[in-house]
N, C-alpha and C positions, 0 to 999 in steps of 0.2 A: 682023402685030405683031412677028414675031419678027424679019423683017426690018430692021423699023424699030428696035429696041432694037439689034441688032448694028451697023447703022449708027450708030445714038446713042455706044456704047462704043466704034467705030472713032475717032469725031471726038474724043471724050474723051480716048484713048491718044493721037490724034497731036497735043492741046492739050499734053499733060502733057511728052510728050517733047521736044517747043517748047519750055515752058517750062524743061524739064531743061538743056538745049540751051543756056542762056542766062544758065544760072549761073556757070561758069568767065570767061564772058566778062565778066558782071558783074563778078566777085572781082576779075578782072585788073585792069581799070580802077580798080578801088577802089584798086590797090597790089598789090604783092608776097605770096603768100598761102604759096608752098611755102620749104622751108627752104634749094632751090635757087636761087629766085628771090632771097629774102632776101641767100643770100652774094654775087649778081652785083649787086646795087643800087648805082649807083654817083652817083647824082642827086646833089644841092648840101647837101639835108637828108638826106643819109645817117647820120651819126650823131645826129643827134636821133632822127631812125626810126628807129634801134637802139636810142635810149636807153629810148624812149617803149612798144616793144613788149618791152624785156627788163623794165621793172617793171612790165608787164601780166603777162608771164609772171613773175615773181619771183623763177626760183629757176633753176642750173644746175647742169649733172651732167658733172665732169670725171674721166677714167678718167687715172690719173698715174702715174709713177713715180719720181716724184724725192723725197727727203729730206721726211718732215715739215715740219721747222721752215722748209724753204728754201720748199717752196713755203707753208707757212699765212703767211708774210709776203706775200706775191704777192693770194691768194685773201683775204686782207682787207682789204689795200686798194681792189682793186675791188670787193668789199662795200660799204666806207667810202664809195667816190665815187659807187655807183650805187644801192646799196640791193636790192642782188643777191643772195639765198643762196647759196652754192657748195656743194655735194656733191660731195665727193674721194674715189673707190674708188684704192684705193695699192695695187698689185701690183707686181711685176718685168714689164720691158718683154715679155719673152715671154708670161704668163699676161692681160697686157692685149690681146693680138691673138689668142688664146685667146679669149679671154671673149666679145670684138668678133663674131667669127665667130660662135662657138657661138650667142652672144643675134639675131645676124642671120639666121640657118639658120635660126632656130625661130620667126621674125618678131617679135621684141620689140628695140625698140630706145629703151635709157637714158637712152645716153651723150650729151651736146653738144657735148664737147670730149675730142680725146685728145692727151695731150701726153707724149713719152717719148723712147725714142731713135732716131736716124735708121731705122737699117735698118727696125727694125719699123714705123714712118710708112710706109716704101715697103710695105711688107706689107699693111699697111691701105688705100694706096693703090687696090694689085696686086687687093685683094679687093672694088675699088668701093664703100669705106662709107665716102670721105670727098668732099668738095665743096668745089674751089674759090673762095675767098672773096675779092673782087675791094679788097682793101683799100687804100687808097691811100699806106700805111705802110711796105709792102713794100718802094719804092724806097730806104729809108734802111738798108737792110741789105746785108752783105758779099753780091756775088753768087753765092759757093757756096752761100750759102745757100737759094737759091733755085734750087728744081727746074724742067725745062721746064714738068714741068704744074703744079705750083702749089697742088699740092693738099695738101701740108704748106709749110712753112716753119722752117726753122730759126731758133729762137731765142737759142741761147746754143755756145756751144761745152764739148764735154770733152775738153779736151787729154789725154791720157797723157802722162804724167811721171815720173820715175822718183823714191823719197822712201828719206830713211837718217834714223835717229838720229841726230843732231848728237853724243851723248854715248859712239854706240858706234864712227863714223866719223868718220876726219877730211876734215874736204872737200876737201884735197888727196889724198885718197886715191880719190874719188869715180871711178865710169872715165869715161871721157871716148867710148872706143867698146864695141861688143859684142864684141870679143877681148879687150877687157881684162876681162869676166866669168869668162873662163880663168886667170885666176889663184889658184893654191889657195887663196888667201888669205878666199876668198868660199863655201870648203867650210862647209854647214850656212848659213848667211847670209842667200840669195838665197827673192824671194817671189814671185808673181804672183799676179792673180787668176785663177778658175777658169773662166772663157767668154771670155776676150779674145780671141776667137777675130781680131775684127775688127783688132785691133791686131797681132796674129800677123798676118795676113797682109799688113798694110803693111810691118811694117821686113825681113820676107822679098824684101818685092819690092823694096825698098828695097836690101840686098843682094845677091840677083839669087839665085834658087830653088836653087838649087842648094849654092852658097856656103852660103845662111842656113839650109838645112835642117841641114847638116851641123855648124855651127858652133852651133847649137842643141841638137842631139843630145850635141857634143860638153862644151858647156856644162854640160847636165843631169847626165852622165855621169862628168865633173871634180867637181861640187860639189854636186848634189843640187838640187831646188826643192821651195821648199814653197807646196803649190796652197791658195788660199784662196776661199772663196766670199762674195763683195762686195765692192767699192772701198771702203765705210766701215771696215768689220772690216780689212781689210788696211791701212790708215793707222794703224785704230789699235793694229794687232800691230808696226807698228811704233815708233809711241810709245812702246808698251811695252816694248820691246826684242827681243822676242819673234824678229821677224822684222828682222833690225836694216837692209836695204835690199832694196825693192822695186821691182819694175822698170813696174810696171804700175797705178796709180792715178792721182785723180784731179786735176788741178793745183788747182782752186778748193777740194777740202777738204783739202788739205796748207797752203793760205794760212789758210786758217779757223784753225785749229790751231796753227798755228805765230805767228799775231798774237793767238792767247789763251795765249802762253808755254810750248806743246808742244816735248821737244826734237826739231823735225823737219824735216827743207830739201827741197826739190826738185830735182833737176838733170836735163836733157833730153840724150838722144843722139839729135845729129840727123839727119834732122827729128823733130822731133814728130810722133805722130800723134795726129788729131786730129777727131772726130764731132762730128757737131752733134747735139743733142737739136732736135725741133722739134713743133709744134703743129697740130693741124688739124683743122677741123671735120667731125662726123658729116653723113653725106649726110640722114640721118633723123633730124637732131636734132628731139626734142619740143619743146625752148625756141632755137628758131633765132635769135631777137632777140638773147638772152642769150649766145648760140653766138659769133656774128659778133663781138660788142660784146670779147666778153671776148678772143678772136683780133686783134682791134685791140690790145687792154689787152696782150696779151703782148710786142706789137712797139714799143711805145710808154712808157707809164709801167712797167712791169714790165722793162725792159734796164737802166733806175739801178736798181730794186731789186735784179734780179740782181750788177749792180757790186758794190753796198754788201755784199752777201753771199759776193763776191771769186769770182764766176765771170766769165766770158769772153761778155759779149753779141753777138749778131750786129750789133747795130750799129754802122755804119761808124764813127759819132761815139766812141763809148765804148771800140770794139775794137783800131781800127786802132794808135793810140798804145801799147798794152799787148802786143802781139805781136813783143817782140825776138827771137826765136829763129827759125830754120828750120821752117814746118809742111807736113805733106800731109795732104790732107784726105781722111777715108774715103772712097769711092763707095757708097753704100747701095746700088745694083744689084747692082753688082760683088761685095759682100757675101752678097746676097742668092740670085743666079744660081751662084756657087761655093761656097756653105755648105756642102756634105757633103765637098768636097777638103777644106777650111780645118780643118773641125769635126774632121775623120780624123789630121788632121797633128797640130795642136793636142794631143788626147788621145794622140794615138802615139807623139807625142816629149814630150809636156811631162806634163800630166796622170797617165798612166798610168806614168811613169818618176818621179812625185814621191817624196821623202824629205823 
């Protein structure tokens, strides 16, 4: 008897395991079931299958860090068109790959989308939480914007620019290169932001390391700087007159501003530098429908919206025509691989010698 029952439960375990066996393969066939599968789908009815599976799931979860207002225009729209919730956690691009990590370490995972700036996309990358999403939208974009692997995307650009009071300078006075910031004339004057580490290091290379370290130092040390913390706050220390030219903000919120009658210009020493902010899907997104759809939505209807809102799209269509000036474009590796030189120099010359 007992024989016979151990052999009964043998055949039972290897039914069941059979059937176990048989489930994945099922799912497959039914369609796309993981959130990896979902971003590669590239069939004829892909966006319907996006559409169809993000209002099953409802609702998306975007970890951001751009401006309120600029992005609650973006995120309701494709509300408007899909019937999609959006969930916006707003941190500084640092404390969002922070967060990413920390919540993946401890196996919880939010987010659907994270959209911020370049370097930290590669970070996120580098820490395997995002998933190439095989969009066919891609192709209409500048190709810096596009990384080999693909696993972010750039969607807009932040030029650094330089911004003055129109009331406290006159635009002929403006400098045209970074020796003309040697002039005492800019003692007490000059501003930067506080982490432009990334733009530090281009117009360094840009003058050639040696040259630029020294001509920086010398800068500081002629006129003083004053260190600020955020590109909003520093445009509008300078509206206020406060900081009457800065050398380090954002080209799209100096146009904002300055077309709602702020008195304040922009002027570039060139080249430009110039990062993309970009977007990209969690590898473990919980609403992956919703994920993809909206990753479509940034590279698509969301490039006029950023227009209307006077930033700089990655799209070829809307960019190329608006880019009169000399640019170089960050390398987010490059950024990322030499951050402790960059971040050393930064504070040791600029930062830490502020007035």
């Amino acid at each position: 008897m007992t024989t016979g029952r151990t052999r009964f439960a043998l055949n039972a375990f290897t039914g069941l395991l059979a059937l176990v066996a048989t489930v994945p393969a099922f799912a497959q066939a039914k369609g796309a079931t993981t959130a990896a599968e979902i971003a590669a789908y590239q069939g004829a009815d892909r966006t319907q299958r996006l559409i169809d599976g993000a209002k099953k799931e409802g609702v998306l979860t975007v970890y951001n860090s751009a401006p309120v207002d600029d992005m609650g225009v973006v995120t309701a729209a494709f509300e408007k068109k899909y019937g999609v919730k959006v969930r916006v956690w707003r941190a500084s691009s640092e404390n969002i790959v922070q967060r990413a990590t920390t919540e993946a370490n401890g196996g919880r995972f939010d987010a659907d989308i994270f959209e911020t700036n370049g370097p930290e996309m590669e970070s996120l990358h580098r820490e395997k939480l995002l998933v190439e999403v095989k969009s066919p939208y891609v192709a209409d974009l500048l190709p810096q914007a596009i990384l080999p692997h693909r696993e972010w995307i750039g969607t807009r650009l932040n030029i650094f620019t330089g911004a003055y009071n129109t009331k406290l300078v006159k635009k002929e006075d403006v400098p045209k290169t970074y020796e003309d910031l040697l002039n005492p004339k800019w003692k007490g004057r000059l501003g930067v932001e506080a982490e432009d580490v990334d733009w530090f290091a281009g117009v360094i290379g840009e003058l050639g390391e040696t040259k630029g370290l020294k001509l920086f130092r010398d800068i500081v040390a002629t006129n003083g700087m004053s260190v600020r913390k955020g590109h909003t706050l520093l445009v509008n220390l300078v509206v206020s007159g406060e900081v009457p030219l800065a050398l380090t903000v954002y080209h799209y919120k100096v146009e904002q501003l300055k077309n709602n009658g702020a008195p304040i210009d922009w002027f570039v020493i060139a080249p430009a530098i110039a990062r993309f902010q970009g977007v990209g899907m969690a590898r473990r997104a919980p609403h992956p429908h919703a994920a993809a759809l909206f990753f479509d939505f940034m590279l698509t209807d969301a490039q006029e919206l950023l227009l209307k809102r006077d930033y700089l799209p990655a799209s070829k269509k809307f960019s190329a025509p608006l880019i009169k000036f000399p640019v170089k474009f960050v390398d987010p590796k490059v950024v990322l691989d030499e951050s402790d030189k960059w971040t050393r120099l930064y504070r040791e010359i600029i930062t830490n010698q502020s007035r």
